[in-house]
TIBA-145737 format. One line per 5 residues: number of its first residue (from 1); for each residue x negated, y, z of C-alpha. Coordinates in Angstrom, 1 decimal. Each point is the difference from the previous one (the first is absolute). Layout:
// residues N
NUM	X:Y:Z; ...
END
This chain:
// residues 694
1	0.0:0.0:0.0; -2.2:2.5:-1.2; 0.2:3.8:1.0; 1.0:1.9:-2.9; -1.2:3.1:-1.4
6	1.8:3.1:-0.9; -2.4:1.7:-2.1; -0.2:-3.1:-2.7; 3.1:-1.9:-1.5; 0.3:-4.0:0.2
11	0.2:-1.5:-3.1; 4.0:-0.9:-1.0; 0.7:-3.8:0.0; 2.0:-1.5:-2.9; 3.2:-1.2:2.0
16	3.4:0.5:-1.9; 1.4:3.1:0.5; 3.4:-0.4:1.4; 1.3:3.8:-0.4; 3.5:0.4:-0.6
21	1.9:1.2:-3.4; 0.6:3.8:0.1; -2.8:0.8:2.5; -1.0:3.3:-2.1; 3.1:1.1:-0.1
26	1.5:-0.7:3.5; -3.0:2.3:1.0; 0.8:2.6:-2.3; 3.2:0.0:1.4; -1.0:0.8:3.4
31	-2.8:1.6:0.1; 1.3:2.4:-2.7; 3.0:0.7:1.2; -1.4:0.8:3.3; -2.3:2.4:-2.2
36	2.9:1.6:-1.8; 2.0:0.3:3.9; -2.7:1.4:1.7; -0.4:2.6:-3.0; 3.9:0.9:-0.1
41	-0.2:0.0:4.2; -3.2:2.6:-0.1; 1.4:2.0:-2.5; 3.0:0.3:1.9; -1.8:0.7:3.1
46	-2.2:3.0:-1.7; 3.0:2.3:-0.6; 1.4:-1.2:3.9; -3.5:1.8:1.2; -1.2:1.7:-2.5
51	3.3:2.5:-1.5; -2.5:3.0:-0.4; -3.0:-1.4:-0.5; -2.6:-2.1:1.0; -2.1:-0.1:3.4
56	-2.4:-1.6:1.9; 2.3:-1.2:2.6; 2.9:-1.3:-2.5; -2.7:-1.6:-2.4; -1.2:-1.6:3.3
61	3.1:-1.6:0.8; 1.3:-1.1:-3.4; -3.8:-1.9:-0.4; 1.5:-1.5:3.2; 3.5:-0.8:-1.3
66	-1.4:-1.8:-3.0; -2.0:-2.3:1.5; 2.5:-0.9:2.4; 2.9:-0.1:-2.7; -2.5:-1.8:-2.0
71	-0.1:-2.5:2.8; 3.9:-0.6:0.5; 0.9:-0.1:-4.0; -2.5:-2.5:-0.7; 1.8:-1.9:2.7
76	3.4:0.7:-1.2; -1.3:-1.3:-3.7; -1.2:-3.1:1.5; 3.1:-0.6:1.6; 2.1:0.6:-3.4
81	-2.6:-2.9:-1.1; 0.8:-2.3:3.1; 3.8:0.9:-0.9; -0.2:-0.9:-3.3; -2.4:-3.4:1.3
86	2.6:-0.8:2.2; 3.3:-0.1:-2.1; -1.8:-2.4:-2.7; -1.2:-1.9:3.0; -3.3:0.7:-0.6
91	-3.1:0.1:2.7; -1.4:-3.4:-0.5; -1.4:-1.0:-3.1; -3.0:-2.7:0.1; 2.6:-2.8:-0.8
96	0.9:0.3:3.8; 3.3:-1.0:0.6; 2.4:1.2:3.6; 1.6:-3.6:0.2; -0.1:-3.3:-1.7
101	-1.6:-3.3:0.3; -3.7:1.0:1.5; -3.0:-0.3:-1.8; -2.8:-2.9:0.2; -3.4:1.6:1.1
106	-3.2:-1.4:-1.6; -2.4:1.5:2.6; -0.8:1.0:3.7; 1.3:3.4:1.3; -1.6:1.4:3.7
111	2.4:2.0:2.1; -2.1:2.5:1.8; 1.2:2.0:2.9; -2.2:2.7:1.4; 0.4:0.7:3.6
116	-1.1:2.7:2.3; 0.9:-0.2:3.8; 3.7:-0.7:-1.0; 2.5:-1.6:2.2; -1.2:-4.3:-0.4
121	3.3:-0.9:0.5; 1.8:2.3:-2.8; -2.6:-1.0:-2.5; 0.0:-3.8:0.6; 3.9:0.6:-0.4
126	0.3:1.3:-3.9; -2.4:-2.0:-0.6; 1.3:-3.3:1.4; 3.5:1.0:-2.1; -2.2:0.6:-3.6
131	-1.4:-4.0:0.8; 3.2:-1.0:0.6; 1.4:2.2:-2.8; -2.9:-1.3:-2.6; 0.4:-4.3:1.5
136	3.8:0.3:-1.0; -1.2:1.1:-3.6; -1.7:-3.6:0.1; -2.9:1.9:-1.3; -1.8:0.3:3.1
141	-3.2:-2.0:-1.0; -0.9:2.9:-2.6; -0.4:2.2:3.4; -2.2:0.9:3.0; 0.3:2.2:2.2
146	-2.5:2.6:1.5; -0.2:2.2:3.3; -2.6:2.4:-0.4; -0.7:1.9:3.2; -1.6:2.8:0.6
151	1.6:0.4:3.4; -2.5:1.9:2.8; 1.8:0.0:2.8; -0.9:-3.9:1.9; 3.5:0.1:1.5
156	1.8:-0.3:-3.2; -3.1:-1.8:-1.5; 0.3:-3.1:2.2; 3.9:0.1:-0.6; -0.6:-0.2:-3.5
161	-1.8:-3.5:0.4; 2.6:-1.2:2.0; 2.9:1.5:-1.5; -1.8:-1.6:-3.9; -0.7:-3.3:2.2
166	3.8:-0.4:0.7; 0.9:1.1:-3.5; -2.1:-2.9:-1.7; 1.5:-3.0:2.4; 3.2:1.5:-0.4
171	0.6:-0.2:-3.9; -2.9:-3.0:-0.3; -2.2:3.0:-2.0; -3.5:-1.1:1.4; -1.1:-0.4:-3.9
176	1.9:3.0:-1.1; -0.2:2.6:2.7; -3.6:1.7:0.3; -1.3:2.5:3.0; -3.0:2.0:-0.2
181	-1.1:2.9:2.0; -2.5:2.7:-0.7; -2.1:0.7:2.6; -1.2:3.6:-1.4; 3.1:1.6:-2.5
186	-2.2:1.7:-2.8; 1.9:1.9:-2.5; 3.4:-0.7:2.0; 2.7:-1.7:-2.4; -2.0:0.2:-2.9
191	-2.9:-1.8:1.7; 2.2:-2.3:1.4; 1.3:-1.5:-3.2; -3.4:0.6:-1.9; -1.4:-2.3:2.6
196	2.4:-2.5:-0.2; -0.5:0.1:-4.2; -3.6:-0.7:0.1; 0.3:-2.9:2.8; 3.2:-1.6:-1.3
201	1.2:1.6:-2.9; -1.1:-2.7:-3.2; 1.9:-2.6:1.6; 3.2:2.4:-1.1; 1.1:1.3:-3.0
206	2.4:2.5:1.4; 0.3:1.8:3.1; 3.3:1.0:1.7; -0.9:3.0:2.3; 2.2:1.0:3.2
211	0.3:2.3:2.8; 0.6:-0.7:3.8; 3.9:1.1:-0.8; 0.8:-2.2:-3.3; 1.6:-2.7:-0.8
216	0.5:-1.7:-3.7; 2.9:-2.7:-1.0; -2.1:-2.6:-1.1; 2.1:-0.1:-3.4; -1.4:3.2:-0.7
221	-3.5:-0.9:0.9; 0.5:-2.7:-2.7; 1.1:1.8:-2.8; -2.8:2.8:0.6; -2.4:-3.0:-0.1
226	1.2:-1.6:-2.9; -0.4:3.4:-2.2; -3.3:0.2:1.2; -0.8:-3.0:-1.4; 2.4:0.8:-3.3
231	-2.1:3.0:-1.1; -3.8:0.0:0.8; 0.0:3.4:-0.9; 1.6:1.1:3.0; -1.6:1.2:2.9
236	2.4:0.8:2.3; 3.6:-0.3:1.0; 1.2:2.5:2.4; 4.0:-0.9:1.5; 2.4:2.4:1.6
241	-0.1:-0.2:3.2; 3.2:0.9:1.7; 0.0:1.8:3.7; 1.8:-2.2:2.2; 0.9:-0.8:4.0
246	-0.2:3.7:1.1; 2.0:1.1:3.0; -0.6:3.8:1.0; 1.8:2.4:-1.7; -3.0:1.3:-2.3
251	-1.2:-3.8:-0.7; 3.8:-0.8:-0.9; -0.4:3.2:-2.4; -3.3:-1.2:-1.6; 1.1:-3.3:-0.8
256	3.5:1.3:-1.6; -2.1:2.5:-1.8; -2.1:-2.7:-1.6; 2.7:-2.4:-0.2; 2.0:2.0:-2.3
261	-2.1:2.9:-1.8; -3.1:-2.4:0.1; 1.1:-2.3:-2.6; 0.4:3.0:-2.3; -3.0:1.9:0.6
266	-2.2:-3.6:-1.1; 1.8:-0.7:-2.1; -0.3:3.2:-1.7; -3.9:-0.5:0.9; -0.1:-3.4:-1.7
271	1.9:1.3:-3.1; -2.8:2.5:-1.2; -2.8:-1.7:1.7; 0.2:-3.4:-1.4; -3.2:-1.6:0.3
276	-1.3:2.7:1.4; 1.2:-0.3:3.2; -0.7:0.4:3.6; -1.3:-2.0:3.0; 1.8:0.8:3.3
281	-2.3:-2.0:2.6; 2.7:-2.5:0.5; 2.5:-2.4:-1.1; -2.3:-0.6:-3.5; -1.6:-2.9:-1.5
286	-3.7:0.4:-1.2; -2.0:-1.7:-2.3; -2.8:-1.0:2.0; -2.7:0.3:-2.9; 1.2:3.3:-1.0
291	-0.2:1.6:3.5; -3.4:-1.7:0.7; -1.7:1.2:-3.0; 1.3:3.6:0.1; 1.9:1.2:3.5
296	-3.3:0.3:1.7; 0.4:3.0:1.1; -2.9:2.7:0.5; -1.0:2.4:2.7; 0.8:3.2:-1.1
301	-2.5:2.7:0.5; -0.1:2.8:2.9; 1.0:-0.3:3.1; 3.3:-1.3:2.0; 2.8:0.8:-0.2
306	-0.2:0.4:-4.0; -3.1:-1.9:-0.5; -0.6:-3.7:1.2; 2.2:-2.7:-0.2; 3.4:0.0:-2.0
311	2.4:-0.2:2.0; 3.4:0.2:-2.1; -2.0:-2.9:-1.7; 3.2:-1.2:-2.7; 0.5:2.4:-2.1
316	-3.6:0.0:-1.0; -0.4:-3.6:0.0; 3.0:-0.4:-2.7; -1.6:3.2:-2.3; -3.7:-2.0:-0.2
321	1.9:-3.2:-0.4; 2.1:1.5:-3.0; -3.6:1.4:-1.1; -1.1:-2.7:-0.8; 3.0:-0.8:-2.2
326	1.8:-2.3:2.7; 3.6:0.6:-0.3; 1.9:1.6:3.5; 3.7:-0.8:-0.1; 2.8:0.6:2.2
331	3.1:-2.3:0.5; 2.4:2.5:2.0; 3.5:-2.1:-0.7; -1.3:-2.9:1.2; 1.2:-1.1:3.5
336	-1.1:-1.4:2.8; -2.6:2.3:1.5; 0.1:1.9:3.3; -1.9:2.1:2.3; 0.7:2.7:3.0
341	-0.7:3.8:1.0; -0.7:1.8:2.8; 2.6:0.2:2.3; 0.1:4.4:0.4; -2.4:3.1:-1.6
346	-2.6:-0.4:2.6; -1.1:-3.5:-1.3; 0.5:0.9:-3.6; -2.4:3.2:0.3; -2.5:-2.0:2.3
351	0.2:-2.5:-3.4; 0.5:3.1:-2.4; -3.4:1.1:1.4; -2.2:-2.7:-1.0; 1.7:-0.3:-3.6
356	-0.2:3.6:-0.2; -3.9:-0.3:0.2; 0.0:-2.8:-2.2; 2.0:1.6:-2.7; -2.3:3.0:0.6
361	-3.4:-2.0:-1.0; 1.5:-0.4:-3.4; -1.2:2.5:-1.4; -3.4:-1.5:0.5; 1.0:-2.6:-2.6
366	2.0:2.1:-2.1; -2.9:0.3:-2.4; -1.1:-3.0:0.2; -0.9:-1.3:-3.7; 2.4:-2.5:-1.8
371	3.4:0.5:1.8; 2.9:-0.2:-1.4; 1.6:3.6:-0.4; 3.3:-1.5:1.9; -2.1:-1.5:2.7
376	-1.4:3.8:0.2; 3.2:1.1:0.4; 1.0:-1.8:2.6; -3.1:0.6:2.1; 1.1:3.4:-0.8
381	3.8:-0.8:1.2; -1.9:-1.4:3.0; -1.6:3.5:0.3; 3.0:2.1:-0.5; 1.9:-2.4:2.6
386	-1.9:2.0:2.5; -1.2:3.6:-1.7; 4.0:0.8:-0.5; 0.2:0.7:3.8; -2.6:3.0:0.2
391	1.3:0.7:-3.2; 3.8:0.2:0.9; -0.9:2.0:3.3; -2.1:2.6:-2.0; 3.0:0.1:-2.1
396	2.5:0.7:2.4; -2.2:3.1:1.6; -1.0:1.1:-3.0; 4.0:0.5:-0.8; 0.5:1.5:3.3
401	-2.6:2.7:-1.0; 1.3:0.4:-3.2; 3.4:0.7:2.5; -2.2:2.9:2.2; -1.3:1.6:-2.2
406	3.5:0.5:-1.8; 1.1:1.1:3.3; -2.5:2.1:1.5; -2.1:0.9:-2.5; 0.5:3.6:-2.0
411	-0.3:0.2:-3.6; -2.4:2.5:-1.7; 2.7:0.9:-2.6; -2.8:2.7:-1.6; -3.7:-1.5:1.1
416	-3.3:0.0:-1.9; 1.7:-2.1:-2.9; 2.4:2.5:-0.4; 3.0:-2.1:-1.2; 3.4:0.7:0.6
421	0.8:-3.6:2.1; -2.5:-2.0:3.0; -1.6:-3.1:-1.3; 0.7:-1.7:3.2; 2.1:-3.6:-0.2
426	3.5:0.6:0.5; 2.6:-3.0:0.5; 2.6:-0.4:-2.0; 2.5:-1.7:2.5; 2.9:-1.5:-2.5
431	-3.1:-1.4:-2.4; -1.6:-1.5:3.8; 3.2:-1.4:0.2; 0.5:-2.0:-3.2; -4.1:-1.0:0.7
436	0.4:-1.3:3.2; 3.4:-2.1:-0.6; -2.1:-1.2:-3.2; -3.3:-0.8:2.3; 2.5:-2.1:2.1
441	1.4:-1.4:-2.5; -2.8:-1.4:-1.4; -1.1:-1.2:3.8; 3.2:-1.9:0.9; 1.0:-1.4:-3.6
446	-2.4:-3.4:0.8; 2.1:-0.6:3.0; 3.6:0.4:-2.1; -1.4:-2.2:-2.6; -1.0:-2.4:2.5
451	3.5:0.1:1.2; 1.9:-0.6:-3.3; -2.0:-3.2:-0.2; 0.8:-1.3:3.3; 3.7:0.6:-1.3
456	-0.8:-2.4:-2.4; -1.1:-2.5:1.8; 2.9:-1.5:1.7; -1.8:-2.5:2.3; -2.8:3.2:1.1
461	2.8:2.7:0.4; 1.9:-2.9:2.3; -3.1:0.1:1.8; -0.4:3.5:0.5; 3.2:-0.1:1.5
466	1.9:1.0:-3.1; 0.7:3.3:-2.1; 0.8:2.2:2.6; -2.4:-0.9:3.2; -3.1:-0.5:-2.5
471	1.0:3.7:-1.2; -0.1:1.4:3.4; -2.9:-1.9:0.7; -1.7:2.0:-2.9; 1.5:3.0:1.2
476	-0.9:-0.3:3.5; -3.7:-1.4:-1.1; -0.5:3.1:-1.9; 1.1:2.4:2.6; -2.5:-1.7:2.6
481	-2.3:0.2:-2.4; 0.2:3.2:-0.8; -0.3:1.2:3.6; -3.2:-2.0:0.5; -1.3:0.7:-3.1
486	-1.9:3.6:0.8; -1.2:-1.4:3.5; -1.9:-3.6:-1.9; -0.8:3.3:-2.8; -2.0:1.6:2.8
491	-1.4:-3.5:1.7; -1.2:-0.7:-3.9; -1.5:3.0:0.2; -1.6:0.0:2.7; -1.5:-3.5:-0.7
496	-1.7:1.5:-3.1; -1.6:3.0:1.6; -1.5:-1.8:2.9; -1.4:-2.8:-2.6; -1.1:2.6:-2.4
501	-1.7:1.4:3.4; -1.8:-3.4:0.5; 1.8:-2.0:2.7; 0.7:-3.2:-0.7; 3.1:-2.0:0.4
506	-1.4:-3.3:1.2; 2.3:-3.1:-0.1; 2.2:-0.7:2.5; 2.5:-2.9:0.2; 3.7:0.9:-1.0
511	2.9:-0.3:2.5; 3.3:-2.1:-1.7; 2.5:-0.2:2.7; 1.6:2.3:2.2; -0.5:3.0:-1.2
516	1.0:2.3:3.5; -2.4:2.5:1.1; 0.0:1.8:3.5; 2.0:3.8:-0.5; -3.1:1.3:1.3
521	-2.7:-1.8:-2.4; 2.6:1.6:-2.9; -0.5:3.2:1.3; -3.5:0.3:0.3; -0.7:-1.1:-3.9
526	3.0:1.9:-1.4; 0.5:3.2:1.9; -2.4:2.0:-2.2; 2.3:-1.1:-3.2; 3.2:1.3:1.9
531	-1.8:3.7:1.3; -1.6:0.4:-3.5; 4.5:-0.6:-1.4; 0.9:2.5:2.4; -2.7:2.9:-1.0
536	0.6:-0.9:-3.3; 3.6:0.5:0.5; -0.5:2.8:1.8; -2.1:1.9:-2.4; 2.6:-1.2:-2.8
541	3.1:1.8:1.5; -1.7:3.1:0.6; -1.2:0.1:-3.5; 3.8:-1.5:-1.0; 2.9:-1.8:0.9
546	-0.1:-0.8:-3.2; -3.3:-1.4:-0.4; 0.9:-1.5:3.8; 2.6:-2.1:-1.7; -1.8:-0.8:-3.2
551	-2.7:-1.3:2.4; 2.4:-2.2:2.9; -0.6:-3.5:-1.5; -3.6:0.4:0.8; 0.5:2.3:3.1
556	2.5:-2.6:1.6; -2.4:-2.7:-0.6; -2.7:1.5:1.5; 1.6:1.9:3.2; 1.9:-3.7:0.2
561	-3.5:-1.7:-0.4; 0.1:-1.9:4.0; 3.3:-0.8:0.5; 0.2:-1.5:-3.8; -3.2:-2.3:0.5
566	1.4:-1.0:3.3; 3.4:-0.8:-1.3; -1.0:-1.9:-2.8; -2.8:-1.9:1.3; 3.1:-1.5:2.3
571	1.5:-3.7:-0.5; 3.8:1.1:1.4; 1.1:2.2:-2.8; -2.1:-2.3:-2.5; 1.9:-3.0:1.0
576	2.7:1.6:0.9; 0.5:1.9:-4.2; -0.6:-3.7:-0.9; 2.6:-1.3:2.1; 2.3:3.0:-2.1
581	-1.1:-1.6:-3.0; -2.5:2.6:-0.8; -3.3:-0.1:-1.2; 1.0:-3.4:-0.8; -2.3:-2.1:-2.4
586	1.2:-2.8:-1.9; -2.8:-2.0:1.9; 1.3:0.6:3.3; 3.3:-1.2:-1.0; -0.8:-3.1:-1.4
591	-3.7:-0.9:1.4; -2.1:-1.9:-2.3; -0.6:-3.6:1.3; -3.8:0.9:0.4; 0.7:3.5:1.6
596	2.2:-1.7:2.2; -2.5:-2.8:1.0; -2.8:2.3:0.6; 1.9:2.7:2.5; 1.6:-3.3:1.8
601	-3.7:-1.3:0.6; -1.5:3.7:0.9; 2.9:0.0:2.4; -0.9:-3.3:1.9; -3.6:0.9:0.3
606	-1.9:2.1:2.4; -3.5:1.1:0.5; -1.8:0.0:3.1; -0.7:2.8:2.4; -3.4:1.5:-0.4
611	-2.8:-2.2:1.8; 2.2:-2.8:0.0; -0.8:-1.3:-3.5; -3.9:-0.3:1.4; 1.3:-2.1:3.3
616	1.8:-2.3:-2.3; -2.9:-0.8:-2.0; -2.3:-0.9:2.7; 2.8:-2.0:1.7; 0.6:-1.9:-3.6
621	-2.3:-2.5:-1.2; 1.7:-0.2:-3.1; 0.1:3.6:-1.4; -3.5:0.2:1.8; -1.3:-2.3:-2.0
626	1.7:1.0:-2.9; -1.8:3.7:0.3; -2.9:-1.3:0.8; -0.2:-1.5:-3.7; 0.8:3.1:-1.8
631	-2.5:1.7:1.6; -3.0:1.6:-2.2; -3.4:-1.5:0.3; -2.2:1.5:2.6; -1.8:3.2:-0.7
636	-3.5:-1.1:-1.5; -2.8:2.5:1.5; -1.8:2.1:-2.4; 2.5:-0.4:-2.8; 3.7:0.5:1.0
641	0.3:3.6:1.3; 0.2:0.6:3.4; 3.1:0.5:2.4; -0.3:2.5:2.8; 3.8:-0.6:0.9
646	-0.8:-3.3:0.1; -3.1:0.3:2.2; 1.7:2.3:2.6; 2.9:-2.3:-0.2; -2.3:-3.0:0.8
651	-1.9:1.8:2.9; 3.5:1.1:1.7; 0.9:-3.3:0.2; -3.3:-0.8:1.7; 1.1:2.1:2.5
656	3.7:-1.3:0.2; 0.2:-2.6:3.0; 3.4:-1.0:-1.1; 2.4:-0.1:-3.1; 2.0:3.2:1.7
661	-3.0:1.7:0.3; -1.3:-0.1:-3.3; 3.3:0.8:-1.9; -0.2:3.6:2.0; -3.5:0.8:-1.0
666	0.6:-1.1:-3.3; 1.2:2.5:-2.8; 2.4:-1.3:-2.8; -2.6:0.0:-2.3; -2.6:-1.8:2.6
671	2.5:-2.3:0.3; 0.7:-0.7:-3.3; -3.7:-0.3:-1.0; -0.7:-2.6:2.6; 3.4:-2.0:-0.7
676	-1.8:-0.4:-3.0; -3.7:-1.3:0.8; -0.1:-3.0:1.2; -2.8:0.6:2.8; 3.1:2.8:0.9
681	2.1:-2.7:-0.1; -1.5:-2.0:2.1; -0.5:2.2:2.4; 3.1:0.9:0.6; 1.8:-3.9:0.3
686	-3.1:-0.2:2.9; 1.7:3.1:1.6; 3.3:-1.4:-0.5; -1.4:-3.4:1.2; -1.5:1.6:3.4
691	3.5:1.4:0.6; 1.9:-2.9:0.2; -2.1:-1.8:2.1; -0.2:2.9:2.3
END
């Protein structure tokens, strides 16, 4: 898996292309006529500011507007492809086929799951229900499965053993389920699956890759395997994954927002991308070869946060894949594949965060020789993601100036210039009007579209609780929305600048359940967001009442901004809209049998309280044992690199006199350096040892 370089293009292989009819045309559709709206929009938008003239300020802000129209009409295009995809019942291709008798499979197919001090017990879950999922396809034996930890903290580590332990007696997987830990988690999720491809990966054609949260029907696992092996051309299959088992109010909102507008938007993305698609980190099948020989990913130069590492690793993994002329697809109306958000805003911006770095190191491979110029757009879409935030902010103020100077400001009717009229921007406020209803327009069309499909879907719209509750549902999603949508502006926001000043985000493990948060832990990271609404208000009804209520969607949001994270990031009204029929999705109606299966088992299983996990293992022979033997070999002197963790960690358990003892001197990381050498280990059964017989 060699690293690649982005100053010199791979050769292109000679695999079949695989690029559907109409390609050339299906872009012209959408990216031209996003051109042509964002040219009618700014033109528009000059006479709004600029009546008499133009100016600094109002050529400031209509630079502003067309970037950020540009933004929203090339969605809206997209999502006129996805309609268009969607009635001909489109967003497949590859042969793949929704239903009907299942494929035969030819070769082997490795299910890796990267894992990073996750809960054991809800990760053994999904993926105890995709082995029972894939043995009822009777095509288990093309299949193994892979748990690929990364895990740091030794609580969670040692429950992993046991928790993957149970998992392989209880399904009879011991020649199908595989653990492996890393002791030192280089490059993060990238490294993590790179390591597993050079140790592992040419026993397996294809690669399924997961998340902590996912779960796959193993029908669907099948058919994505089978069109691997169907086209050698292909590279990559990337499925839909559809937001599932969330019970706070904003979880409940993500997962109806994906649910119903999602299916749209890729389709809309698969119509004009074709095989030029994208990879999403998850949920995808991988041609092993193709990712070994050119996803190794390179260390991008300066300094962290920008430089180093990539972090929002996909994106550029699919573009040097497609590079080298290996075909990216994506399979949106195919069923069967699930995953979770975070549970309120809090976890979404703590996540938001590291992707929002990630995203931001693109444009240290935007030049990069060779790509594809979709694959540069969407490390450019990855970009923009993030940029539109500042970007919308500086847009908003820069109107409100626009709004003080037109108020305060005097006019030098007869000045140097001596013409008869000012050339300062003046509003026009019927043509603001007509350019704001068409701006919204444009905004909330994907989400009208979306609806008008689930209409005509009669088992979906059932599920969404029919007609009427699924169109409050998008009614009431879009309010909420709206309200939060200038407060996760600002957190965007001020994610860039701090990562732009050079602190980086570091990787923390991401909460899935419950997603309440103490009143007083809300107020302390949101009561900046609600005094900067109420200046901002302020400073808009002095200049205006008008301009006040021009401005109130964003105000209310923002003076709102602690009691609206609180309240959503709450499981009563969540469950309690769902018990109304609202926010409905058709998969919490009728559970698939796998979704059901896997929230049954993450129910019945529990893990340990913190230091309990170690006590078990020394009192159990078995799992002892069993981590014993997937231990590394011992350090050798003078040519593995040395371990001062694990030397303190080994001198404070020669001054431990008991088990107790050495678990308070120890530090996680001590801890989890000598769990895993075995002169640690040994130490610490002899500890354990003294204690009982004392």
């Amino acid at each position: 898996m060699p690293v690649q370089s982005l100053d010199e293009a791979p050769e292109r292989g000679d695999a079949p292309e695989t690029r559907p009819a109409g390609l050339f045309l299906r872009r012209l559709f959408v990216i031209g006529g996003a051109i042509l709206l964002t040219a009618f929009g700014a033109y528009e938008m000059y006479f709004v500011l600029n009546g008499n003239g133009a100016n600094t300020l109002g050529i400031m802000v209509l630079a502003l507007f067309v970037v950020l129209f540009a933004w929203i009409a090339l969605a809206f295009t997209s999502s006129l492809g996805g309609f268009a995809s969607m009635l001909s019942g489109g967003g497949l291709g590859l042969g793949i086929s929704r239903d009907g008798p299942l494929p035969a499979l030819r070769s082997r197919t490795a299910l890796l799951l990267p894992t990073y001090n996750e809960s054991p017990s809800r990760v053994m879950a999904g993926l105890r229900a995709i082995f029972e999922s894939l043995r009822e396809t009777g095509r288990l034996d093309a299949f193994d499965l892979f748990i690929l930890s990364d895990t740091t903290n030794p609580d969670v580590w040692l429950e992993e053993e046991a928790a993957f332990l149970r998992l392989r007696e209880a399904v009879d997987g011991h020649a199908r389920i595989f653990y492996r830990r890393r002791a030192k988690n280089t490059e993060r999720k990238a490294g993590n699956v790179g390591e597993w491809v050079r140790r592992w990966g040419a026993a397996y054609p294809q690669m399924v890759t997961l998340d902590a949260d996912s779960v796959m029907e193993g029908a669907t696992i099948v058919r994505i395997a089978a069109a691997m092996e169907a086209h050698p051309g292909v590279g990559l299959i990337q499925t839909l994954p559809v937001i599932v088992n969330g019970s706070t109010l904003f979880a409940r909102m993500q997962q109806f927002a994906g649910r119903v507008y999602g299916p749209l938007i890729a389709a809309g993305i698969a119509w004009w991308h074709g095989s030029e698609g994208n990879y999403w980190g998850h949920n995808a099948i991988i041609r092993t070869r193709a990712f070994a020989e050119q996803a190794g990913l390179p260390v991008l130069k300066g300094r962290r946060p920008i430089g180093g590492h990539i972090l929002s690793h996909d994106f550029v993994e699919a573009a040097l894949m497609r590079r080298a002329g290996w075909a990216i697809h994506m399979v949106p109306a195919l069923p069967g594949s699930f995953e979770e958000s975070p549970p309120s805003l809090t976890d979404i911006a703590i996540r938001d965060r590291r992707w929002c770095q990630g995203n931001l190191q693109h444009a240290g491979v935007l030049p990069a020789r060779g790509l594809h110029w979709v694959s540069r757009l969407h490390l450019l879409m990855g970009i923009g993601s993030y940029i539109t935030s500042p970007l919308w902010l500086i847009f908003l103020l820069c109107g409100i100036l626009i709004s003080i100077q037109a108020r305060f400001v005097k006019p030098e009717y007869f000045g140097d210039s001596k013409l008869l009229f000012p050339n300062w921007p003046q509003v026009d406020p019927v043509l603001a009007k007509w350019v704001f209803i068409g701006t919204m327009a444009v905004l909330l069309a994907p989400k009208l579209l979306a609806y008008l499909v689930l209409l005509l879907k009669p088992e979906d719209r059932r599920g969404a609780g029919g007609a009427v509750r699924a169109l409050l549902s998008l009614l009431l999603e879009t309010l909420i929305g709206g309200l939060i949508a200038p407060v996760a502006m600002l957190i965007q926001t001020s994610g860039v600048i701090s990562i732009l000043a050079g602190r980086d985000s570091g990787w923390n493990a991401q909460r899935r359940d419950d997603g309440h948060i103490p009143l007083s832990v809300v107020w302390s990271g949101y009561w900046r967001y609600m005094v900067f609404g109420i200046v901002l208000a302020a400073i808009a009804w002095l200049v205006s009442p008008a301009l006040f209520l021009w401005m109130s969607p964003v105000l209310i949001g923002l003076a709102l901004a602690v009691p609206l994270v609180s309240l959503t990031a709450g499981r009563d009204l969540g469950l309690a809209l769902g018990r109304a029929g609202l926010l409905r999705i058709p998969e919490e109606t009728a559970p698939p049998a796998v979704l059901s299966r896997a929230v049954a088992l993450q129910r019945a299983g529990m893990d340990l309280e913190p230091g309990e996990s170690l006590r078990r293992l020394l009192r159990d022979p078995v799992l002892l044992d069993a981590h014993s033997a997937m231990l590394p070999p011992p350090r050798r002197r003078g040519v593995d690199p040395f371990d001062p963790v694990l030397a303190l960690g080994l001198a404070k358990l020669d001054e431990a006199d008991d088990l107790a003892r050495a678990l308070k001197l120890l530090s996680p990381a001590e801890r989890a350096a000598v769990l895993g050498d075995r002169q640690g280990l040994d130490r610490l059964v002899g500890l354990a040892e003294t204690g009982a017989r004392t």
